[in-house]
C-alpha positions as CSV (number, residue, x, y, z in Angstrom):
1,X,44.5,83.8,81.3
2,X,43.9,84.2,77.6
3,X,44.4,87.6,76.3
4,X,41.6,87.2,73.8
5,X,39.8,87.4,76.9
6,X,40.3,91.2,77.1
7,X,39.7,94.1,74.7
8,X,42.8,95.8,75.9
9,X,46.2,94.1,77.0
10,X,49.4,94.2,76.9
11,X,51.9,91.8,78.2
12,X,56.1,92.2,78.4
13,X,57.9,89.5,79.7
14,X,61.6,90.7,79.7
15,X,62.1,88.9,76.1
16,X,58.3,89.3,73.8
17,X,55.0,90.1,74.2
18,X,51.9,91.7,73.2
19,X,49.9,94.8,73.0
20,X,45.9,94.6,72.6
21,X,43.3,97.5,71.9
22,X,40.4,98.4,69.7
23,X,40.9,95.1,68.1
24,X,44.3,95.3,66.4
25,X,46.7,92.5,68.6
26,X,50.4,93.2,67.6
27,X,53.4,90.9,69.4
28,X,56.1,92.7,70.7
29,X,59.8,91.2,70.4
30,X,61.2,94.9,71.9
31,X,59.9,96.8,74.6
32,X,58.2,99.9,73.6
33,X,60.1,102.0,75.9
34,X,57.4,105.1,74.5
35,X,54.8,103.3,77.1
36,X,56.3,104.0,79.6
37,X,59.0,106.5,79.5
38,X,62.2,106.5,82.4
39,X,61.1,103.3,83.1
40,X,63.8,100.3,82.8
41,X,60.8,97.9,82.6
42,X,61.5,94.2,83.0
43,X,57.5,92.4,83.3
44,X,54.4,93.9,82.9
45,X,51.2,92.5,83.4
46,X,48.0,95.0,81.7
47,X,44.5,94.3,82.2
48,X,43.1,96.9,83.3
49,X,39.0,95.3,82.8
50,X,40.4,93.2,85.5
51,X,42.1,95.8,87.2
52,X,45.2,93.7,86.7
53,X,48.1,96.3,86.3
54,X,51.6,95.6,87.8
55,X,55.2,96.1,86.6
56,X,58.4,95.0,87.9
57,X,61.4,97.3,87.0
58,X,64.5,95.7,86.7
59,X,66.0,96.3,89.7
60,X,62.8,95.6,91.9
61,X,59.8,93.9,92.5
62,X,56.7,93.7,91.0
63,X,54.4,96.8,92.3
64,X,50.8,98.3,91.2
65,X,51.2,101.0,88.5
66,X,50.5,104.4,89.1
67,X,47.3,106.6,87.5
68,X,49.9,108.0,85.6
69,X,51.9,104.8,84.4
70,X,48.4,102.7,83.6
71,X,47.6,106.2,81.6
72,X,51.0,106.4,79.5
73,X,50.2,102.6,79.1
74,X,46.5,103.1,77.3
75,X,47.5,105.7,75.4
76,X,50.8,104.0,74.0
77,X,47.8,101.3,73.4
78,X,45.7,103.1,71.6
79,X,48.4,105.0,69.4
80,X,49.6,101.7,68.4
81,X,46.2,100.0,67.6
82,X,45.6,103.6,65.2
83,X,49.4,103.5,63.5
84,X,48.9,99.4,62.8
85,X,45.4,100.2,61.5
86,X,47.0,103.1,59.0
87,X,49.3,100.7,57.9
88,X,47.0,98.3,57.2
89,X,44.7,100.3,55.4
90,X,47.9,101.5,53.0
91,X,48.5,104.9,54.9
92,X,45.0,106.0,55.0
């Protein structure tokens, strides 16, 4: 499903992806390891509107996140969408 769709997303798969909130869309070509930290993170699928929110680690399958892990998620979201907003605004 499209991820203009959503209002917050985020999408990893192993190679590129992209993060979503408060209307900034960045694509990723690194995992931000700061999501989600101690996690060797190979897929993730965000949505959590849809309550959509699985990862697989590298060496398993894909499983539901945690309260914890969908938290560390939304709030690397959010930090993101704020730091590309700064930087689009010239520091402000």
């Amino acid at each position: 499903m499209s991820s203009a769709l959503y209002s917050v997303r985020m999408l990893w798969n192993g190679h590129a992806g992209l993060a979503k909130a408060d209307g900034v869309t960045v694509n990723l070509e690194d995992w931000p390891s700061a999501a989600l930290p101690g996690l060797d993170v190979a897929d993730l699928d965000f949505a959590p509107e849809v309550r959509s929110c699985t990862v697989r680690e590298r060496t398993g399958a894909w499983r539901e996140m945690s309260a914890a892990e969908r938290e560390s998620v939304h709030a690397w979201l959010v930090g993101m969408a704020a730091a590309a907003r700064r930087f689009i605004n010239g520091g402000v």
